[in-house]
N, C-alpha and C positions, 0 to 999 in steps of 0.2 A: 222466698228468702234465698239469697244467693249463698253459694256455700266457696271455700278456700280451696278453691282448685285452680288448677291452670290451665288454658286452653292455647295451645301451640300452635302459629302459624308458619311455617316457613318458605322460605325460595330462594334457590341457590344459581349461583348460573351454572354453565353447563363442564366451566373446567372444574370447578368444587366436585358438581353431580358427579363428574368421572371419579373423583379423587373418595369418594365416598365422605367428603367433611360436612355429615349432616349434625350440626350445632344439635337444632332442636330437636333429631331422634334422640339425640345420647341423653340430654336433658331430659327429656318423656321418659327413657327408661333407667334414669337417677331419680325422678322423685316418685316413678310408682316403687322403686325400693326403698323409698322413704315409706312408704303406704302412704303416698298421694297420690290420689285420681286425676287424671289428665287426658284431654283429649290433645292428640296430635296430627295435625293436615299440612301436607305436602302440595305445594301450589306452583303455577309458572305463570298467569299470567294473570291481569287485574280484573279482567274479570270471573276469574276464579276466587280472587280474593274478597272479592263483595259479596259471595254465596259463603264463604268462610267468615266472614264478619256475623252473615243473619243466623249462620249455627252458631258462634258465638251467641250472639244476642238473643238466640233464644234455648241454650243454655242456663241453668244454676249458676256457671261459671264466674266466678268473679275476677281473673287475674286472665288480662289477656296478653300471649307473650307473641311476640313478631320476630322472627330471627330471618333475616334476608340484608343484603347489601343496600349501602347508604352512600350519597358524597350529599356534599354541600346541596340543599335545599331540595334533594329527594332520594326517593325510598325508591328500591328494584325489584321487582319480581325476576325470574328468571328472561321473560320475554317481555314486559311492560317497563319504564320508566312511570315513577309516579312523583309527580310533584306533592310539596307539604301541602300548596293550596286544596289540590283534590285528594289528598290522603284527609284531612282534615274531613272534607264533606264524606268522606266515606265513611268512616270510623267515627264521627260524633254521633249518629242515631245510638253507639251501641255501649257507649261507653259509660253509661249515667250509673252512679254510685259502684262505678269499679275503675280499676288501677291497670295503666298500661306500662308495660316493660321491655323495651326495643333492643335489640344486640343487631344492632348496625351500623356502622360507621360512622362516627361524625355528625349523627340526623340527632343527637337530641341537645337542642338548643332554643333559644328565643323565638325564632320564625316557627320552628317548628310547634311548639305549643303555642303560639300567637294564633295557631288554624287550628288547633285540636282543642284546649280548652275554655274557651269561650262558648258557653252555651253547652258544651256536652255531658255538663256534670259529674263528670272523670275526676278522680281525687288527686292523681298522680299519673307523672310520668318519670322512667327512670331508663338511664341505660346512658353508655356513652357520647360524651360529645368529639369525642378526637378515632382515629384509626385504632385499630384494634385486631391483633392475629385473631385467627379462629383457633388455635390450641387457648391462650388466655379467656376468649369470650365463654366457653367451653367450663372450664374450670371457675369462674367466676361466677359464672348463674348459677353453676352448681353447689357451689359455696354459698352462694346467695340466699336462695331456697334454702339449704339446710337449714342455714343461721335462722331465718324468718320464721320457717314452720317450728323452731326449737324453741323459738321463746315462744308461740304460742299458733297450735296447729288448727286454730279456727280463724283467725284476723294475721291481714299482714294491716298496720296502721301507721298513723304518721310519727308517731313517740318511735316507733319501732325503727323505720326507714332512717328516722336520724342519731337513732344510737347505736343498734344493732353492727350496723358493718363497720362503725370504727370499733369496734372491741376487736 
């Protein structure tokens, strides 16, 4: 049985790294002060990422969050380019009956679930489709979380995802 935790991937490029604007460390360390459990992995390139998907995947984890840079039709590791076609083949083995949550630029939109959900049995995907500062991305998943695990700190679900954040 999967449990309501979050499992955090990230990859920044290498002026962020200087700048210390690690999104998903601060994240990691706002919902263990929620008393959420979370793992969090710090990545650079893709195939590191697919060793971070099978610990996901074989994980309890139900919530898996991606924080790394985005433009139109791919995802970035720090040193990889990943197109949505082969992000999709990557992350569908792992995704069956849990929710993905991207803070990346611009990447969530039509194409990009056009690769990811078909056949993965992923329930969701959420996260920006337009540009986005990292002070706001930061603030927002944080906000995000809270609201979610407040109204019910076992399930984020789909009643929830569509009421929750307009309050």
């Amino acid at each position: 049985m999967s449990q309501a935790e979050v499992f955090i991937i990230e990859s920044l490029d290498f002026e962020d790294e200087r700048d210390k604007s690690f999104e998903g460390r601060i994240l990691s360390d706002i919902l263990a002060l929620s008393g959420k459990q979370c793992e969090y992995r710090y990545i650079r390139t893709k195939r590191e990422l697919v060793k971070m998907l099978e610990q996901f995947s074989s994980s309890a984890y139900r919530y898996l969050h991606l924080s790394c840079h985005g433009s139109d039709g791919h995802l970035h590791t720090t040193l990889d380019p990943i197109s949505f076609r082969e992000f999709g083949e990557l992350v569908k083995p792992h995704l069956r009956n849990r929710r993905l949550f991207l803070s990346a630029c611009s990447v969530t939109n039509r194409p990009l679930a056009d690769q990811v959900m078909p056949g993965s049995g992923c329930y969701s995907i959420l996260g920006p489709d337009q540009d986005i500062l990292f002070s706001d991305a930061a603030v927002l998943w944080a906000s995000f979380y809270h609201v979610m695990f407040s109204a019910d700190a076992h399930a984020i679900n789909t009643t929830q995802l569509r009421r929750r954040p307009k309050k």
